[in-house]
Jmol script that loads the backbone (N, CA, C; Angstrom):
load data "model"
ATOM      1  N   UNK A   1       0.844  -1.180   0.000  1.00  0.00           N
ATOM      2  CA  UNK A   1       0.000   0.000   0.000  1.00  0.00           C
ATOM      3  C   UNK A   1       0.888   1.242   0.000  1.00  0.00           C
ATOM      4  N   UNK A   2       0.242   2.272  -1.136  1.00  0.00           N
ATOM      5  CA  UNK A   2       1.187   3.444  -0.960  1.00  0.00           C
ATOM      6  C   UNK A   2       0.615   4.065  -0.062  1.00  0.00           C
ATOM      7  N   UNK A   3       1.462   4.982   0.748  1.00  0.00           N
ATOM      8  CA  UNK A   3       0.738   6.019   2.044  1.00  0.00           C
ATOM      9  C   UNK A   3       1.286   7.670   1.475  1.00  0.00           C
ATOM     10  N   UNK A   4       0.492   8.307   2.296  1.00  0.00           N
ATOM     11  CA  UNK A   4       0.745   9.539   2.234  1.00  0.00           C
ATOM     12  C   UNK A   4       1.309   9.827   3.567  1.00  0.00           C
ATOM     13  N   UNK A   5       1.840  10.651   4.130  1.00  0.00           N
ATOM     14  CA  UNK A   5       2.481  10.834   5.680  1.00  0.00           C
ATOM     15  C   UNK A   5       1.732  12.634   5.880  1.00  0.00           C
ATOM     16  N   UNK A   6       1.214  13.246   6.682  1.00  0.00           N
ATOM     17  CA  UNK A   6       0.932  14.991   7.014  1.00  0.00           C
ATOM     18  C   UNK A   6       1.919  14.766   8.795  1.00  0.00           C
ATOM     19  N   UNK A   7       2.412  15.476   8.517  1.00  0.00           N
ATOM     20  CA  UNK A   7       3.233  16.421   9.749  1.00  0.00           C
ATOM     21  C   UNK A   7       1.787  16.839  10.029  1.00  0.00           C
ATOM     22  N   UNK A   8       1.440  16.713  11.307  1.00  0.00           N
ATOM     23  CA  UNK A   8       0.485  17.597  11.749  1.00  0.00           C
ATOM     24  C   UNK A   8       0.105  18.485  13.115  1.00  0.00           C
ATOM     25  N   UNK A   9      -0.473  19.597  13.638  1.00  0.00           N
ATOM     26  CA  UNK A   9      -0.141  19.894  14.816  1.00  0.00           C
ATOM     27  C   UNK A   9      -1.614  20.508  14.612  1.00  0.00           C
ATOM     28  N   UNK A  10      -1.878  20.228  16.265  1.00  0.00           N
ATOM     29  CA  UNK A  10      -3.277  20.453  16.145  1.00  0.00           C
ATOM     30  C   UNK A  10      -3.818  21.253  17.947  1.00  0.00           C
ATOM     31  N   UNK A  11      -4.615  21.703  18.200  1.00  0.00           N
ATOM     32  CA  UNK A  11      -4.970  22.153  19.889  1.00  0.00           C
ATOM     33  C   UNK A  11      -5.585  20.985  20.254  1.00  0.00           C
ATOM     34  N   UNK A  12      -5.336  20.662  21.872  1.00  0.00           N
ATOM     35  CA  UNK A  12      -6.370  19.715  22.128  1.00  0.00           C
ATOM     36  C   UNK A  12      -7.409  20.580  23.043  1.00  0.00           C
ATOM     37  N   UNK A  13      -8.262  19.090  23.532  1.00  0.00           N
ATOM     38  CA  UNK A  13      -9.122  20.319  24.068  1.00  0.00           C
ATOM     39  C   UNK A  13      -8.913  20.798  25.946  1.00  0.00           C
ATOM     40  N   UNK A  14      -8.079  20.578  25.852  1.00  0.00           N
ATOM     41  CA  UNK A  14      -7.032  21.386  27.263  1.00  0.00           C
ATOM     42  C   UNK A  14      -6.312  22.495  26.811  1.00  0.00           C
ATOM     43  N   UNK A  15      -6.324  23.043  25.431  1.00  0.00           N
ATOM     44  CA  UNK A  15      -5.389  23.884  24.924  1.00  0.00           C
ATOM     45  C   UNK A  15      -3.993  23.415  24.947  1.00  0.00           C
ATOM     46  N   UNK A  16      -3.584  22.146  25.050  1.00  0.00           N
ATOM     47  CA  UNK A  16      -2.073  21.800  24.532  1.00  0.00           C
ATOM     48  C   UNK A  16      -1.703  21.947  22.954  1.00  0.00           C
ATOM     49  N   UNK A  17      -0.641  21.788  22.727  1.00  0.00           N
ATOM     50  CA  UNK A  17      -0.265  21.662  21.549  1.00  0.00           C
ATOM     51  C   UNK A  17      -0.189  19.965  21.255  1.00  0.00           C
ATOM     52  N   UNK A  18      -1.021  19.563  20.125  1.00  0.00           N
ATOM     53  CA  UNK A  18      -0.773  18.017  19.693  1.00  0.00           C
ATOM     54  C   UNK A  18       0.578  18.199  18.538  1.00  0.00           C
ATOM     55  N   UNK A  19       1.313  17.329  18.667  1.00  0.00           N
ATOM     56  CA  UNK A  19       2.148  16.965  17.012  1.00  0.00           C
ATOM     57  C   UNK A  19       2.231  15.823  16.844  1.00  0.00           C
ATOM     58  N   UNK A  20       1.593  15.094  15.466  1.00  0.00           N
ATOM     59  CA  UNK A  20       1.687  13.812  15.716  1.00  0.00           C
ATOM     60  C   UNK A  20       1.207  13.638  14.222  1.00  0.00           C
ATOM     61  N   UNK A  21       1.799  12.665  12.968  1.00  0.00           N
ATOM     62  CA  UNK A  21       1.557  12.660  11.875  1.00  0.00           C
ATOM     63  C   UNK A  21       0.229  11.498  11.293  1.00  0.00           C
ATOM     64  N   UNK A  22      -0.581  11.770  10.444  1.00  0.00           N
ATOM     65  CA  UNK A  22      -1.122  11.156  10.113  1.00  0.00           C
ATOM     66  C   UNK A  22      -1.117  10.293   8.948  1.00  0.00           C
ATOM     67  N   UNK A  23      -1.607   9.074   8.954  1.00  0.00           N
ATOM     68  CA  UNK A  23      -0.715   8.255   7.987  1.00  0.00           C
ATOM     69  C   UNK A  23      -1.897   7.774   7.065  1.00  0.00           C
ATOM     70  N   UNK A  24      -2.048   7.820   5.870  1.00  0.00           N
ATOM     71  CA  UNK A  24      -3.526   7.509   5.139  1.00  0.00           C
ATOM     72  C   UNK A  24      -3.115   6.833   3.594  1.00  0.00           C
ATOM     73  N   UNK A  25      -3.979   6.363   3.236  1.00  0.00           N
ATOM     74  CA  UNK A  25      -3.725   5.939   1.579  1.00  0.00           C
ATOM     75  C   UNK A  25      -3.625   7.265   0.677  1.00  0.00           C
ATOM     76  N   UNK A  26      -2.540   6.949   0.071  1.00  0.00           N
ATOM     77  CA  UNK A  26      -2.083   7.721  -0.889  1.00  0.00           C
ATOM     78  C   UNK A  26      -3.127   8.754  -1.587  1.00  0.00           C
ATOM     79  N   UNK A  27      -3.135   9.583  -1.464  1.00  0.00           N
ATOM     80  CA  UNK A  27      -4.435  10.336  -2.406  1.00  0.00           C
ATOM     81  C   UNK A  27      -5.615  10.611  -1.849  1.00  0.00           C
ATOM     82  N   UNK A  28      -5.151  10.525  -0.378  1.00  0.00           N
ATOM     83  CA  UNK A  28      -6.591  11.214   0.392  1.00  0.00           C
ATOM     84  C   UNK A  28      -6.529  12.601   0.083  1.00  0.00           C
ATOM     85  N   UNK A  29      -7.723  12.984   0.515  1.00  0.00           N
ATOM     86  CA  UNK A  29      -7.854  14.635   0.330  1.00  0.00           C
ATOM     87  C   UNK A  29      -7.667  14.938   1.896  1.00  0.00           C
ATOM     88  N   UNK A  30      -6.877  16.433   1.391  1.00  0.00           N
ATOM     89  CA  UNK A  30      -6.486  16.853   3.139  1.00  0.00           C
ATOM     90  C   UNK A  30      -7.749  16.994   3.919  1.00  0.00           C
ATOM     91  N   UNK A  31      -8.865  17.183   3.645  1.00  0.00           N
ATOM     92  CA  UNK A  31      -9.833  17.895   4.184  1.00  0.00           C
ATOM     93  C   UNK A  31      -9.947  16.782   5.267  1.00  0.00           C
ATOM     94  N   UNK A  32      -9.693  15.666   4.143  1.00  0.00           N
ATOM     95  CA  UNK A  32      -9.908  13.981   5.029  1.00  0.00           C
ATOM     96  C   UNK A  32      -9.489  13.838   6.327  1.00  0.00           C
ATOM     97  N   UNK A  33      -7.855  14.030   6.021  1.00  0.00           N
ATOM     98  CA  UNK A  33      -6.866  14.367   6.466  1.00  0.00           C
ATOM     99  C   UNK A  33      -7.106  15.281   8.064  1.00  0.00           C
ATOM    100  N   UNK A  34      -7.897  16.445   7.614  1.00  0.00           N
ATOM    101  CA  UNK A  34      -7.927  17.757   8.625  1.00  0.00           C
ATOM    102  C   UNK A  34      -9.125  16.916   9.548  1.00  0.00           C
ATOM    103  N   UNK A  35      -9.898  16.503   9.184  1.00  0.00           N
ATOM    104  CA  UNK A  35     -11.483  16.409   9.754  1.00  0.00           C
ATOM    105  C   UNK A  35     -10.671  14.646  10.834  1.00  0.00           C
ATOM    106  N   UNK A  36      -9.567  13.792  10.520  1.00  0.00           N
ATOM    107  CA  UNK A  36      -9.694  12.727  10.919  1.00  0.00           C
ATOM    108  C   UNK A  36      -8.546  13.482  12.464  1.00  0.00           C
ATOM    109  N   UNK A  37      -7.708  14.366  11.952  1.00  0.00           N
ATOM    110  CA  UNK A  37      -6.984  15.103  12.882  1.00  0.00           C
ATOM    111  C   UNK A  37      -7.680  15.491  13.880  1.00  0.00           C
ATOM    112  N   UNK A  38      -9.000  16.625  13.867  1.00  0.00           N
ATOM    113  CA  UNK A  38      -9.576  17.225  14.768  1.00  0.00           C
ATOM    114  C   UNK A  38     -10.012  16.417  15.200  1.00  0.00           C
ATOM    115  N   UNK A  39     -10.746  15.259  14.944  1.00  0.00           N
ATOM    116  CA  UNK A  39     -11.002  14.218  15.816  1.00  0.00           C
ATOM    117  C   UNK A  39     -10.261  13.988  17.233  1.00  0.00           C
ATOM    118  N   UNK A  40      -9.278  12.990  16.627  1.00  0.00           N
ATOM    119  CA  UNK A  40      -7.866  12.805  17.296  1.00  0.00           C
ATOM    120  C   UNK A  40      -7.607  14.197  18.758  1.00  0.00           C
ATOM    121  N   UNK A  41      -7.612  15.474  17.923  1.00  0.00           N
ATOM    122  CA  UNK A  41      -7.234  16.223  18.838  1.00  0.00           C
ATOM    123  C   UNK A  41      -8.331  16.596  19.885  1.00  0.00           C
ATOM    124  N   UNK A  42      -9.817  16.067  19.700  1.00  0.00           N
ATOM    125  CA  UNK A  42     -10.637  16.233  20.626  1.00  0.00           C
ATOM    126  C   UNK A  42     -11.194  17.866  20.819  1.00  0.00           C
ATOM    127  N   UNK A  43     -12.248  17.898  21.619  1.00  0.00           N
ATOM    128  CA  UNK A  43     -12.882  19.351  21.769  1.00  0.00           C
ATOM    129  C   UNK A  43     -13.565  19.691  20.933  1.00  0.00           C
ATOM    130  N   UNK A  44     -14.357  21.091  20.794  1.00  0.00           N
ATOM    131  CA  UNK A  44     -14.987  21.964  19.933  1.00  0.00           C
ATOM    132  C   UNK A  44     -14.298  22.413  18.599  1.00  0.00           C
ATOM    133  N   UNK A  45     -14.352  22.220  17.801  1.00  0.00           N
ATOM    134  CA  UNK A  45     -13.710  22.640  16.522  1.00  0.00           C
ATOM    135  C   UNK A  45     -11.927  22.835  16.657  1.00  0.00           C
ATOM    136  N   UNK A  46     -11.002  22.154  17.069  1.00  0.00           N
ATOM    137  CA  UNK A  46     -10.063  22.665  17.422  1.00  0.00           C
ATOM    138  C   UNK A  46      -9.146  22.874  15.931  1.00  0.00           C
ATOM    139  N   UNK A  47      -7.855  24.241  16.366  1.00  0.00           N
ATOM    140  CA  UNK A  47      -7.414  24.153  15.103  1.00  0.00           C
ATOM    141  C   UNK A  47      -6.841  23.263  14.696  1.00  0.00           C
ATOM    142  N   UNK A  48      -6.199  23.018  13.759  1.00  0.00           N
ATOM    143  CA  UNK A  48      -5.935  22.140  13.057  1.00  0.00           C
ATOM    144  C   UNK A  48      -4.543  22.611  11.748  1.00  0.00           C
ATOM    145  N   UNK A  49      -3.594  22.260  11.735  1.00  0.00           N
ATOM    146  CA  UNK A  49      -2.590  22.376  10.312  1.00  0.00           C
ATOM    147  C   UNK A  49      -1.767  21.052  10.062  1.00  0.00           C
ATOM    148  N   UNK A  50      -2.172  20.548   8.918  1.00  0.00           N
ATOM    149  CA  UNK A  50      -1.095  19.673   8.218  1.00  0.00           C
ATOM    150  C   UNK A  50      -0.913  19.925   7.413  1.00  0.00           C
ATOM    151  N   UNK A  51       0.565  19.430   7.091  1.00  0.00           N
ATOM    152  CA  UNK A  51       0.911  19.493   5.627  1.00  0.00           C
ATOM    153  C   UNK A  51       1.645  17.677   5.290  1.00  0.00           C
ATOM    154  N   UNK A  52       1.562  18.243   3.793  1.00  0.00           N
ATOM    155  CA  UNK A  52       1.989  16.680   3.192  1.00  0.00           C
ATOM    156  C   UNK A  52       3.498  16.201   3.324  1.00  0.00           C
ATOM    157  N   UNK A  53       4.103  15.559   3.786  1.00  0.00           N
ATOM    158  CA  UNK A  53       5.748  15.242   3.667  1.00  0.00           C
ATOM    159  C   UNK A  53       5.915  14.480   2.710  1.00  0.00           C
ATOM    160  N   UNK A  54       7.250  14.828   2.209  1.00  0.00           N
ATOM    161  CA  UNK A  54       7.488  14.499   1.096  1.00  0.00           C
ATOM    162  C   UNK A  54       7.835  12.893   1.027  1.00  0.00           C
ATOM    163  N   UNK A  55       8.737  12.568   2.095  1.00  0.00           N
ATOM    164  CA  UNK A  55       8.943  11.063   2.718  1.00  0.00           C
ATOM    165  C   UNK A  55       8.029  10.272   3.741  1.00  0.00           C
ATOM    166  N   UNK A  56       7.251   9.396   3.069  1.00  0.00           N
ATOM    167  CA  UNK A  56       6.542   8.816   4.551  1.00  0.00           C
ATOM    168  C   UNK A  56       7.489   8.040   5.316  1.00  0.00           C
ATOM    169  N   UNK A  57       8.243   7.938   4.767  1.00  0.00           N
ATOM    170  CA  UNK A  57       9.756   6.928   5.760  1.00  0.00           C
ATOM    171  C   UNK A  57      10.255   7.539   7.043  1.00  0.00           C
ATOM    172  N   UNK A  58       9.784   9.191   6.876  1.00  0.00           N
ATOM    173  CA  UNK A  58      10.319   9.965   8.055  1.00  0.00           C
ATOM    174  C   UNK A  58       9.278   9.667   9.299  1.00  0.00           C
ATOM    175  N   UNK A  59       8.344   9.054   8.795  1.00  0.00           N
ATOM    176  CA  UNK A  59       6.611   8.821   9.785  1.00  0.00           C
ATOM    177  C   UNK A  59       7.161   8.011  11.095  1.00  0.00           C
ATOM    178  N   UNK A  60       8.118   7.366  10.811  1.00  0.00           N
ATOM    179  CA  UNK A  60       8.145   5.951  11.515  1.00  0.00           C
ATOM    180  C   UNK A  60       7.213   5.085  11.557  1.00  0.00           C
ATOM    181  N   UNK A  61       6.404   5.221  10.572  1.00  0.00           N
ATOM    182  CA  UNK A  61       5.691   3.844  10.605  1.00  0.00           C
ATOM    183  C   UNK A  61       5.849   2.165  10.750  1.00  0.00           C
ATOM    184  N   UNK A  62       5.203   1.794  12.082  1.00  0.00           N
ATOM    185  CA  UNK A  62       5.218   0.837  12.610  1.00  0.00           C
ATOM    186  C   UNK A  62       4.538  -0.258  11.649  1.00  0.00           C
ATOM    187  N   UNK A  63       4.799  -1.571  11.969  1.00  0.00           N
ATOM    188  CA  UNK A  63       3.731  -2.871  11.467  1.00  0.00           C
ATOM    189  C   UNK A  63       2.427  -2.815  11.587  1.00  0.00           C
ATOM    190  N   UNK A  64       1.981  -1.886  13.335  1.00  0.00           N
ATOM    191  CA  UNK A  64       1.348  -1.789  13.692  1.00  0.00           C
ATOM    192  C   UNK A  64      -0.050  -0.736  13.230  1.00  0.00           C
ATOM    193  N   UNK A  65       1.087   0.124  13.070  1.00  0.00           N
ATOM    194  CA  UNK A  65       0.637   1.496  11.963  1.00  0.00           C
ATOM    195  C   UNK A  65      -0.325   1.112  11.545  1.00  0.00           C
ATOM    196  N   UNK A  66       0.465   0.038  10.095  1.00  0.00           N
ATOM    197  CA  UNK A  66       0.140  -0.141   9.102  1.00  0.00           C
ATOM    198  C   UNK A  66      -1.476  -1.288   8.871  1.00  0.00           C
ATOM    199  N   UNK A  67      -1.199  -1.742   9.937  1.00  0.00           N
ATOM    200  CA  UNK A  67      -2.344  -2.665  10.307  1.00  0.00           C
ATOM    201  C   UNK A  67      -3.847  -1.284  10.533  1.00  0.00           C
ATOM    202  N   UNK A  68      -3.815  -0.801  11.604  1.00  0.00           N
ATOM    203  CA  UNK A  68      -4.315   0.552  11.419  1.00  0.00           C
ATOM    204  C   UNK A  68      -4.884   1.331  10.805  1.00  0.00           C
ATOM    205  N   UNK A  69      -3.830   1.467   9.365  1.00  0.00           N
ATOM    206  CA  UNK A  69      -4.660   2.061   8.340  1.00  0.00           C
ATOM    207  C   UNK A  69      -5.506   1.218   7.560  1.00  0.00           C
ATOM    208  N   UNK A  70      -4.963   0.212   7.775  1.00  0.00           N
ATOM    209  CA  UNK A  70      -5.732  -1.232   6.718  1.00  0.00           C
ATOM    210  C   UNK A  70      -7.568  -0.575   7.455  1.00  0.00           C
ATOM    211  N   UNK A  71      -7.578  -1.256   8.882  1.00  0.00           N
ATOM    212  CA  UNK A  71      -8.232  -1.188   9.222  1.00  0.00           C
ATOM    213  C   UNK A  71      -9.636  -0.042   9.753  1.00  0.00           C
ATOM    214  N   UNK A  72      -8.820   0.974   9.524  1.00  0.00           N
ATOM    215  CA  UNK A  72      -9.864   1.551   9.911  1.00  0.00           C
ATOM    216  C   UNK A  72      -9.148   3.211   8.506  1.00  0.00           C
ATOM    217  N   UNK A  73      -8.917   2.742   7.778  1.00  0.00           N
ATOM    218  CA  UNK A  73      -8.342   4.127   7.001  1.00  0.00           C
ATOM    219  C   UNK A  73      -7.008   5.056   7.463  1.00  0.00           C
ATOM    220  N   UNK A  74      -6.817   4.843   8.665  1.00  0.00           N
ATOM    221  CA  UNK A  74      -5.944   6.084   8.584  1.00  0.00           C
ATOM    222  C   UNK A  74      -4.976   5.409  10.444  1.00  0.00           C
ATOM    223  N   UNK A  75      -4.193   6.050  10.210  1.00  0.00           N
ATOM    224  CA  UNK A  75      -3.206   5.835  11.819  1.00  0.00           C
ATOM    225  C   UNK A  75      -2.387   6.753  11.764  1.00  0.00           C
ATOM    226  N   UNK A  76      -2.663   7.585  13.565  1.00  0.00           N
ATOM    227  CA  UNK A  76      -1.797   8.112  14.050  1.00  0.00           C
ATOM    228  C   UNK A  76      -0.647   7.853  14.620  1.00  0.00           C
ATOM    229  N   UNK A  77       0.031   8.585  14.423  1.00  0.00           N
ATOM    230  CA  UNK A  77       1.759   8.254  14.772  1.00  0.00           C
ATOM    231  C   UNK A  77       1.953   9.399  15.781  1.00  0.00           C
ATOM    232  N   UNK A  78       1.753   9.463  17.125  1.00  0.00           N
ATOM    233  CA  UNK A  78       2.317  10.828  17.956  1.00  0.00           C
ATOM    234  C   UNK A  78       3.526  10.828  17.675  1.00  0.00           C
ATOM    235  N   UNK A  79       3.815  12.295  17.966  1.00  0.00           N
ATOM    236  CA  UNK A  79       5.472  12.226  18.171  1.00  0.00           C
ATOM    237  C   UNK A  79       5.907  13.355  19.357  1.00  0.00           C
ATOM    238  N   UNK A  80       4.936  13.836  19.753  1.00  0.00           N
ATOM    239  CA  UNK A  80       5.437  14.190  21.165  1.00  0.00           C
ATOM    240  C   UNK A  80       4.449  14.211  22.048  1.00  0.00           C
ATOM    241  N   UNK A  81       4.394  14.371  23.611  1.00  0.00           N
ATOM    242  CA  UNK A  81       3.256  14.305  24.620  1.00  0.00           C
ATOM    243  C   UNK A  81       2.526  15.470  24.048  1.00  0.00           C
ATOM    244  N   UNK A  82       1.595  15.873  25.153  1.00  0.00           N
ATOM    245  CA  UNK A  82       0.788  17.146  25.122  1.00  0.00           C
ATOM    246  C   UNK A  82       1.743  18.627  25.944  1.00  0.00           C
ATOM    247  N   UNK A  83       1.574  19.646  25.315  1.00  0.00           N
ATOM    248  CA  UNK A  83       2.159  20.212  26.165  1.00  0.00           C
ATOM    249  C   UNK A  83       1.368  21.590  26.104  1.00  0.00           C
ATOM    250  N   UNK A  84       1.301  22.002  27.423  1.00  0.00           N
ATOM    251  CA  UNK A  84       0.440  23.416  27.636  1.00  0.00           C
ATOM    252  C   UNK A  84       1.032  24.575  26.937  1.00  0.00           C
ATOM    253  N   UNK A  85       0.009  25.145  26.953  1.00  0.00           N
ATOM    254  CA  UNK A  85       0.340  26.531  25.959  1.00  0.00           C
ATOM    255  C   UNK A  85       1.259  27.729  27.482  1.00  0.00           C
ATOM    256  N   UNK A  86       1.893  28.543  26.702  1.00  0.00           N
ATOM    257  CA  UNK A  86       2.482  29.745  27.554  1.00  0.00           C
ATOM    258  C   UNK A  86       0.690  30.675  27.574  1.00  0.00           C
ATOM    259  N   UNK A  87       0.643  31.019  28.822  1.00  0.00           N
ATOM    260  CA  UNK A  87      -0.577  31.919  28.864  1.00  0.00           C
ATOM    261  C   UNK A  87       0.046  33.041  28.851  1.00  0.00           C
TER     262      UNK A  87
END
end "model"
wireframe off; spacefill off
backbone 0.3
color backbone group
Protein backbone atom coordinates (compact mmCIF):
# COMPACT_ATOMS: atom_id res chain seq x y z
CA UNK A 1 0.00 0.00 0.00
CA UNK A 2 1.19 3.44 -0.96
CA UNK A 3 0.74 6.02 2.04
CA UNK A 4 0.75 9.54 2.23
CA UNK A 5 2.48 10.83 5.68
CA UNK A 6 0.93 14.99 7.01
CA UNK A 7 3.23 16.42 9.75
CA UNK A 8 0.48 17.60 11.75
CA UNK A 9 -0.14 19.89 14.82
CA UNK A 10 -3.28 20.45 16.14
CA UNK A 11 -4.97 22.15 19.89
CA UNK A 12 -6.37 19.71 22.13
CA UNK A 13 -9.12 20.32 24.07
CA UNK A 14 -7.03 21.39 27.26
CA UNK A 15 -5.39 23.88 24.92
CA UNK A 16 -2.07 21.80 24.53
CA UNK A 17 -0.26 21.66 21.55
CA UNK A 18 -0.77 18.02 19.69
CA UNK A 19 2.15 16.97 17.01
CA UNK A 20 1.69 13.81 15.72
CA UNK A 21 1.56 12.66 11.88
CA UNK A 22 -1.12 11.16 10.11
CA UNK A 23 -0.71 8.25 7.99
CA UNK A 24 -3.53 7.51 5.14
CA UNK A 25 -3.72 5.94 1.58
CA UNK A 26 -2.08 7.72 -0.89
CA UNK A 27 -4.44 10.34 -2.41
CA UNK A 28 -6.59 11.21 0.39
CA UNK A 29 -7.85 14.63 0.33
CA UNK A 30 -6.49 16.85 3.14
CA UNK A 31 -9.83 17.90 4.18
CA UNK A 32 -9.91 13.98 5.03
CA UNK A 33 -6.87 14.37 6.47
CA UNK A 34 -7.93 17.76 8.63
CA UNK A 35 -11.48 16.41 9.75
CA UNK A 36 -9.69 12.73 10.92
CA UNK A 37 -6.98 15.10 12.88
CA UNK A 38 -9.58 17.23 14.77
CA UNK A 39 -11.00 14.22 15.82
CA UNK A 40 -7.87 12.81 17.30
CA UNK A 41 -7.23 16.22 18.84
CA UNK A 42 -10.64 16.23 20.63
CA UNK A 43 -12.88 19.35 21.77
CA UNK A 44 -14.99 21.96 19.93
CA UNK A 45 -13.71 22.64 16.52
CA UNK A 46 -10.06 22.67 17.42
CA UNK A 47 -7.41 24.15 15.10
CA UNK A 48 -5.93 22.14 13.06
CA UNK A 49 -2.59 22.38 10.31
CA UNK A 50 -1.10 19.67 8.22
CA UNK A 51 0.91 19.49 5.63
CA UNK A 52 1.99 16.68 3.19
CA UNK A 53 5.75 15.24 3.67
CA UNK A 54 7.49 14.50 1.10
CA UNK A 55 8.94 11.06 2.72
CA UNK A 56 6.54 8.82 4.55
CA UNK A 57 9.76 6.93 5.76
CA UNK A 58 10.32 9.96 8.05
CA UNK A 59 6.61 8.82 9.78
CA UNK A 60 8.15 5.95 11.52
CA UNK A 61 5.69 3.84 10.60
CA UNK A 62 5.22 0.84 12.61
CA UNK A 63 3.73 -2.87 11.47
CA UNK A 64 1.35 -1.79 13.69
CA UNK A 65 0.64 1.50 11.96
CA UNK A 66 0.14 -0.14 9.10
CA UNK A 67 -2.34 -2.66 10.31
CA UNK A 68 -4.32 0.55 11.42
CA UNK A 69 -4.66 2.06 8.34
CA UNK A 70 -5.73 -1.23 6.72
CA UNK A 71 -8.23 -1.19 9.22
CA UNK A 72 -9.86 1.55 9.91
CA UNK A 73 -8.34 4.13 7.00
CA UNK A 74 -5.94 6.08 8.58
CA UNK A 75 -3.21 5.84 11.82
CA UNK A 76 -1.80 8.11 14.05
CA UNK A 77 1.76 8.25 14.77
CA UNK A 78 2.32 10.83 17.96
CA UNK A 79 5.47 12.23 18.17
CA UNK A 80 5.44 14.19 21.16
CA UNK A 81 3.26 14.31 24.62
CA UNK A 82 0.79 17.15 25.12
CA UNK A 83 2.16 20.21 26.17
CA UNK A 84 0.44 23.42 27.64
CA UNK A 85 0.34 26.53 25.96
CA UNK A 86 2.48 29.74 27.55
CA UNK A 87 -0.58 31.92 28.86
Amino acid sequence: MVIDCYDTYATGHDGSILHFDVVVAAGTLKGIVEHVAAQFAGGHSPEVEAELRVSAAQANVTAEHRIELKRQGFAIVEKTSRKKLAA
